[in-house]
C-alpha positions as CSV (number, residue, x, y, z in Angstrom):
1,X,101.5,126.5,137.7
2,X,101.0,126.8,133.9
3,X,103.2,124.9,131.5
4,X,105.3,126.3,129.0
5,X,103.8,125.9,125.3
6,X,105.7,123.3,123.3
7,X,108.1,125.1,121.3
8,X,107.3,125.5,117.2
9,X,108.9,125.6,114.1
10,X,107.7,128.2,111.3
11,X,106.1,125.7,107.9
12,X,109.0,126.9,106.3
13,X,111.7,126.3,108.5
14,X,109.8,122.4,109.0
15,X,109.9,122.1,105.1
16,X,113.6,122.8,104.8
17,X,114.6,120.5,107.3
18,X,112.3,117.7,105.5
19,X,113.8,118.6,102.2
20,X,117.2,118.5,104.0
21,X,116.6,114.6,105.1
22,X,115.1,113.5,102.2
23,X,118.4,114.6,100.4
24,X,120.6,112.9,102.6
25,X,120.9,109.9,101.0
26,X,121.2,111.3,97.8
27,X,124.3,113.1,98.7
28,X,125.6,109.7,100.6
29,X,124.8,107.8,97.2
30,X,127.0,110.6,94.6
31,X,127.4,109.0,91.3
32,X,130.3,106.7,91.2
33,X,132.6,108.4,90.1
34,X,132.7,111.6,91.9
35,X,137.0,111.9,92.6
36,X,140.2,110.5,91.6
37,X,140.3,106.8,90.6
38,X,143.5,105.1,91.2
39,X,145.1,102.1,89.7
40,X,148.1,100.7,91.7
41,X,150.6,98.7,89.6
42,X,153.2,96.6,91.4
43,X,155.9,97.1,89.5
44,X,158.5,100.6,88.4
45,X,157.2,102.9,86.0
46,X,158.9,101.5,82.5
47,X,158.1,98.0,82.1
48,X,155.6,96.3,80.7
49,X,152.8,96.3,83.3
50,X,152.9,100.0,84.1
51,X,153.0,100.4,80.3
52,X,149.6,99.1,80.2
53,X,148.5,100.0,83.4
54,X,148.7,103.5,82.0
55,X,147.2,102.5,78.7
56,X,144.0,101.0,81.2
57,X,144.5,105.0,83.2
58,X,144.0,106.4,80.0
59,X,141.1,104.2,78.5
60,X,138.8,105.4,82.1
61,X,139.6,108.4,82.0
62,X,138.4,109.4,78.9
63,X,135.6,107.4,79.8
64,X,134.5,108.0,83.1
65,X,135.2,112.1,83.0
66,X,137.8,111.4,86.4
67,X,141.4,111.7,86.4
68,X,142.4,108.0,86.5
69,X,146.3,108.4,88.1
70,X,148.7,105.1,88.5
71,X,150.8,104.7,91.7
72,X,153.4,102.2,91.3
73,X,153.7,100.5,94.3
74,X,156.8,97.8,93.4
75,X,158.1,95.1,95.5
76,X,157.7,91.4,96.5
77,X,156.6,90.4,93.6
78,X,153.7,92.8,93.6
79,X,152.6,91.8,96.3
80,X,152.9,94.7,98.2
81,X,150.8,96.4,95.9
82,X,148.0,94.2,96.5
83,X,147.7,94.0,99.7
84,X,147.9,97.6,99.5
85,X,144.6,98.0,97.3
86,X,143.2,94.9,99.9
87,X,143.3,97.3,103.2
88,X,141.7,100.6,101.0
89,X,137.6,101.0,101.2
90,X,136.0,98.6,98.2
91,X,134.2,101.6,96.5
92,X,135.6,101.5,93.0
93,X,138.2,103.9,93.4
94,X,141.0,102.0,94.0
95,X,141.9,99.2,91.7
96,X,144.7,96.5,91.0
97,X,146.7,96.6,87.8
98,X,146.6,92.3,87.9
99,X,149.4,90.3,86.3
100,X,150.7,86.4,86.2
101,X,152.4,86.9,89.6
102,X,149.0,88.4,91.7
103,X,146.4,86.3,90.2
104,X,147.8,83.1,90.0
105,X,152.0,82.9,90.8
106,X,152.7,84.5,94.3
107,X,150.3,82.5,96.6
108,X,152.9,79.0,95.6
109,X,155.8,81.0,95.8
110,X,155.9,83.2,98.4
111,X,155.3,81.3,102.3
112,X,152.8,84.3,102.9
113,X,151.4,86.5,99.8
114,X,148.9,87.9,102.3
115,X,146.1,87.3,100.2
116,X,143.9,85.2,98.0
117,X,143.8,86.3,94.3
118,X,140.5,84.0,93.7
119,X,138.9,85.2,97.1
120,X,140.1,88.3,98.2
121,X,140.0,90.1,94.1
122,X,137.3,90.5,91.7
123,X,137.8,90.2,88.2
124,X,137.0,93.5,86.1
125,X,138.3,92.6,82.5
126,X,141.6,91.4,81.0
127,X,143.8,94.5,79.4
128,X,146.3,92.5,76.8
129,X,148.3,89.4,76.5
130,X,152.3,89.5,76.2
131,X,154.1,86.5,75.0
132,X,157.3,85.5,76.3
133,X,160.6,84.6,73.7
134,X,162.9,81.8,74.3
135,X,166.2,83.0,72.3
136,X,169.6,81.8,71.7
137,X,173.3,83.3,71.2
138,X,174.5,82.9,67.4
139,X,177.6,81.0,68.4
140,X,175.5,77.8,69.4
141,X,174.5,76.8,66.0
142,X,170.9,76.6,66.4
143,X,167.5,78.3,65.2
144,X,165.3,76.8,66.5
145,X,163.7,74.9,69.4
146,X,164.0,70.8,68.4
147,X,168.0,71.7,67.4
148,X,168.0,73.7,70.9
149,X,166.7,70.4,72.3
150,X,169.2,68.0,70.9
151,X,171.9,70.6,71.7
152,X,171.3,70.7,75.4
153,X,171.0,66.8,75.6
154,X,174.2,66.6,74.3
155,X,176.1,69.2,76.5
156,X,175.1,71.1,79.3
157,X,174.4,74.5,78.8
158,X,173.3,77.6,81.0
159,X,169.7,79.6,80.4
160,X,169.0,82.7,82.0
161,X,165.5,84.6,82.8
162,X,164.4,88.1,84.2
163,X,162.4,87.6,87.0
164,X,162.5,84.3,89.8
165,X,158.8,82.5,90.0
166,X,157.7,85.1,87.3
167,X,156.5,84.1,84.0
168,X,159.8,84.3,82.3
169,X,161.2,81.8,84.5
170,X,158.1,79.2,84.5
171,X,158.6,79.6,80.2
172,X,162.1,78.3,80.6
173,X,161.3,75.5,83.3
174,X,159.0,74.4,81.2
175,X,160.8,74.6,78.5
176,X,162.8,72.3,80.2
177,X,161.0,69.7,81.7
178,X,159.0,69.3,78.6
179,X,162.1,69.4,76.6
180,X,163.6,66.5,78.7
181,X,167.3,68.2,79.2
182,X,169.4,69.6,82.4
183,X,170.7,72.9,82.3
184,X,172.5,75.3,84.3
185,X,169.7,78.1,85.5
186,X,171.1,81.6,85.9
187,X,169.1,83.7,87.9
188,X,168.6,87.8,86.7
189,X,166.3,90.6,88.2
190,X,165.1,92.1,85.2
191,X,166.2,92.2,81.5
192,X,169.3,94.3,81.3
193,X,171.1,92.5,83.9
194,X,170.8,89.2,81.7
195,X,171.6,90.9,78.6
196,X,174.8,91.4,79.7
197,X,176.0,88.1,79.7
198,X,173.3,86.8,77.2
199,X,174.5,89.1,74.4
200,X,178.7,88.2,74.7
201,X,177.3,84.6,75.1
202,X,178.4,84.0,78.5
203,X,175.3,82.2,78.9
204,X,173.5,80.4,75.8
205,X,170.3,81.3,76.0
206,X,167.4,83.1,77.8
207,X,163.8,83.9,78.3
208,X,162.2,87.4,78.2
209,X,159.1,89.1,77.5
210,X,158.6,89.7,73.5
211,X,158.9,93.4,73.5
212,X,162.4,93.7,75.4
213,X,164.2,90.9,73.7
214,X,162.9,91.4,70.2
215,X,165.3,94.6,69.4
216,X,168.1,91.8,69.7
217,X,166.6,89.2,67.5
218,X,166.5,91.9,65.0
219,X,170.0,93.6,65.1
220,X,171.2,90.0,64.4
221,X,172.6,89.7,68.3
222,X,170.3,86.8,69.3
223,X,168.4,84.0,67.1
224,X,164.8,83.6,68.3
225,X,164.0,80.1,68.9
226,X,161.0,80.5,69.9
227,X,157.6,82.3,71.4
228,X,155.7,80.9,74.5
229,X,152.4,81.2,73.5
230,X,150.3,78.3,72.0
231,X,150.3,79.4,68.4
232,X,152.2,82.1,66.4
233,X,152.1,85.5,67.5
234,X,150.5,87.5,65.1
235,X,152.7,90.7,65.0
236,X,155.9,87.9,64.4
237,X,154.4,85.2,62.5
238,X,158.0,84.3,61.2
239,X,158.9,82.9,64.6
240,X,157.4,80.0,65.3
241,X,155.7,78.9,68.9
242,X,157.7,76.2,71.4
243,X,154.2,74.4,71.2
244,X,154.9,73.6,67.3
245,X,158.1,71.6,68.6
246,X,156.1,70.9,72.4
247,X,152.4,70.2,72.1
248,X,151.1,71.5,74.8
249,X,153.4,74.2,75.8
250,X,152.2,77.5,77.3
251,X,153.5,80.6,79.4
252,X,152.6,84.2,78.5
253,X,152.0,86.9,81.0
254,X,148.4,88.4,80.9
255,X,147.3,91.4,82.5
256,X,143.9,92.8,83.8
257,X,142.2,94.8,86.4
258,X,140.8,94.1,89.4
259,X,139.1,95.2,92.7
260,X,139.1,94.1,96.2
261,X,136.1,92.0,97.2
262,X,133.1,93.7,98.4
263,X,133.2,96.6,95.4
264,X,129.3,97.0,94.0
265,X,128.5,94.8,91.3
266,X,127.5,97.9,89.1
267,X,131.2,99.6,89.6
268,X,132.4,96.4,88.2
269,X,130.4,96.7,85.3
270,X,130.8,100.5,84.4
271,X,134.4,99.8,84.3
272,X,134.5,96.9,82.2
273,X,132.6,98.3,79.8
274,X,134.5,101.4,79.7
275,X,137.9,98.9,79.7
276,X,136.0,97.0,76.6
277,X,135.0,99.5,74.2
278,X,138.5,101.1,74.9
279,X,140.6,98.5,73.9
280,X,138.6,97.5,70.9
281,X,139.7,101.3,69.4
282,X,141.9,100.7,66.5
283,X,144.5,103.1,67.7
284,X,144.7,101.0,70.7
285,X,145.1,97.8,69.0
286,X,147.7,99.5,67.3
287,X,149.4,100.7,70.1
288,X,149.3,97.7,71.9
289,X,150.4,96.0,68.7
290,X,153.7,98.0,68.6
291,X,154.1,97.1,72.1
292,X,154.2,93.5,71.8
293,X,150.9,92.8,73.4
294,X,147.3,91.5,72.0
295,X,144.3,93.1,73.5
296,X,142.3,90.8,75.4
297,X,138.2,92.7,75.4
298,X,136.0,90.6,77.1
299,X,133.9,89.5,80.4
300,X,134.8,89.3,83.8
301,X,134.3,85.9,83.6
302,X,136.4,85.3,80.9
303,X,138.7,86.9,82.8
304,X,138.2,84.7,86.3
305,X,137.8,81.6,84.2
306,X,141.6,82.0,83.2
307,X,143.1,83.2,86.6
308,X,141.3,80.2,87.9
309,X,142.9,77.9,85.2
310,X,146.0,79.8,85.4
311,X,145.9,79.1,89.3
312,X,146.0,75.5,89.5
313,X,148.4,75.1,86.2
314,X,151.0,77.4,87.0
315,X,151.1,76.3,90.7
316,X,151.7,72.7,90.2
317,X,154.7,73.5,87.6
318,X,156.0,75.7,90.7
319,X,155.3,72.8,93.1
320,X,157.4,70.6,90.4
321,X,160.1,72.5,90.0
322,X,160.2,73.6,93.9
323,X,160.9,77.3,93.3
324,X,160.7,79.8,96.3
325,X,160.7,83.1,97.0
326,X,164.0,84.4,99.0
């Protein structure tokens, strides 16, 4: 009995099938990026960190020829958001619109964040720099932080802030301990809520980020005592910093991106230098001026090096203060 001849493929049909392996890869391995990017932010569309989470959106897209879309993903802190980005695939399409609260705050405050900022997240490149403003209602007498000082030392009085655990609050309790006083603390989810007893003067003064408390201090409503950051903030070099009264003092609220470990070394790079030489436009420095905020170009390391610092620092004023998260 004869066997059947082994069956054959015409040279063409062998070469397209070769060509067709050979570009396999190259189809697995599409230039990065080929879709979509997304950046989620964990807080509503309106405040300050979607503000510059869309500033970031627009900086990449331009860049990287991809829509670049924000999702706002709000709650806990932000820490839904991040654990969010944490369960996606680590390919560079899905980043973390990082603040105070992910990087270095939520890990001491909540019992579970469900994640590691320094482990879990790598560092891409800080966006901007937003300096909290201690400020006081006219009716106490006082302009500025020593007479704020000697006032509450004298007489209790009540301070309110805009966010528990959040950088707002930590500038007060700092504020406080450093200051050596006791004060009634008045707890407020978000800045309109306090202004409504801050501005009638139902409590004497409060804490909030620069850009939604300075309208105030203009109108004549509120008397600025004093910004957080170390020096003078150069868009209100009038108002001096709590550090020229309390060497040593320090809370702003910095913000960055970041990706989930495991994202390719080279996606990290692409974007930060696409985050670098946007921010370093003048009509981004100018927007971000008007804002409130400083831009912060630079490194990932740079970056890392200040979560890190941030980390430990910010924790053990948590730790001393005992503040939780309900």
């Amino acid at each position: 009995m004869s066997r059947a001849a082994p069956a054959t493929l015409p040279r063409r049909s062998w070469l397209a099938a070769a060509t067709t392996l050979l570009a396999a890869p190259a189809l697995a391995q599409a230039p990065w990026p080929n879709r979509p990017v997304r950046i989620f932010v964990g807080f509503p569309a309106g405040g300050t960190t979607d503000i510059l989470g869309r500033i970031a959106a627009q900086i990449l897209q331009e860049s990287l020829g991809q829509p670049v879309v924000v999702e706002n993903r709000p709650g806990a802190g932000s820490n839904i958001a991040a654990q969010a980005v944490l369960r996606t695939v680590p390919d560079g399409y899905t980043l973390l619109l990082g603040s105070p609260g992910t990087n270095a705050i939520n890990p001491h405050l909540y019992a579970n964040a469900g994640y590691d900022p320094l482990k879990d997240f790598l560092p891409i490149g800080q966006i901007a720099e937003v300096p909290n403003l201690i400020a006081a209602h006219p009716s106490l007498g006082v302009r500025d932080a020593a007479a704020l000082i000697a006032l509450a030392k004298s007489r209790t009085l009540s301070y309110g802030e805009t966010s528990i655990g959040g950088s707002t609050h930590l500038a007060a309790e700092l504020f406080r301990l450093m200051g050596g006083f006791e004060a009634t603390h008045i707890p407020y989810r978000g800045s309109s809520p306090m202004m409504v007893d801050l501005l009638p003067g139902r409590i004497d003064f409060g804490t909030d980020n620069l850009p939604s408390i300075m309208p105030h201090v203009r109108s004549g409503a509120l008397v600025a005592i004093g910004v957080t950051s170390a020096e003078r903030w150069p868009a209100n070099p009038d108002i001096p910093a709590i550090a020229e009264t309390l060497p040593g003092y320090e809370v702003t609220a910095w913000f960055g991106l970041v990706a989930p470990r495991g994202t390719p070394p080279e996606i990290i790079a692409r974007v930060n230098q696409a985050l670098r030489a946007g921010l370093e436009k003048p009509e981004t420095v100018s927007r971000m001026v008007e804002l409130g905020a400083r831009p912060l170009p630079g490194p990932p390391e740079v970056y890392q090096a200040r979560n890190e610092r941030e980390f430990v620092r910010l924790g053990d004023l948590i730790r001393r203060v005992g503040i939780r998260a309900e």
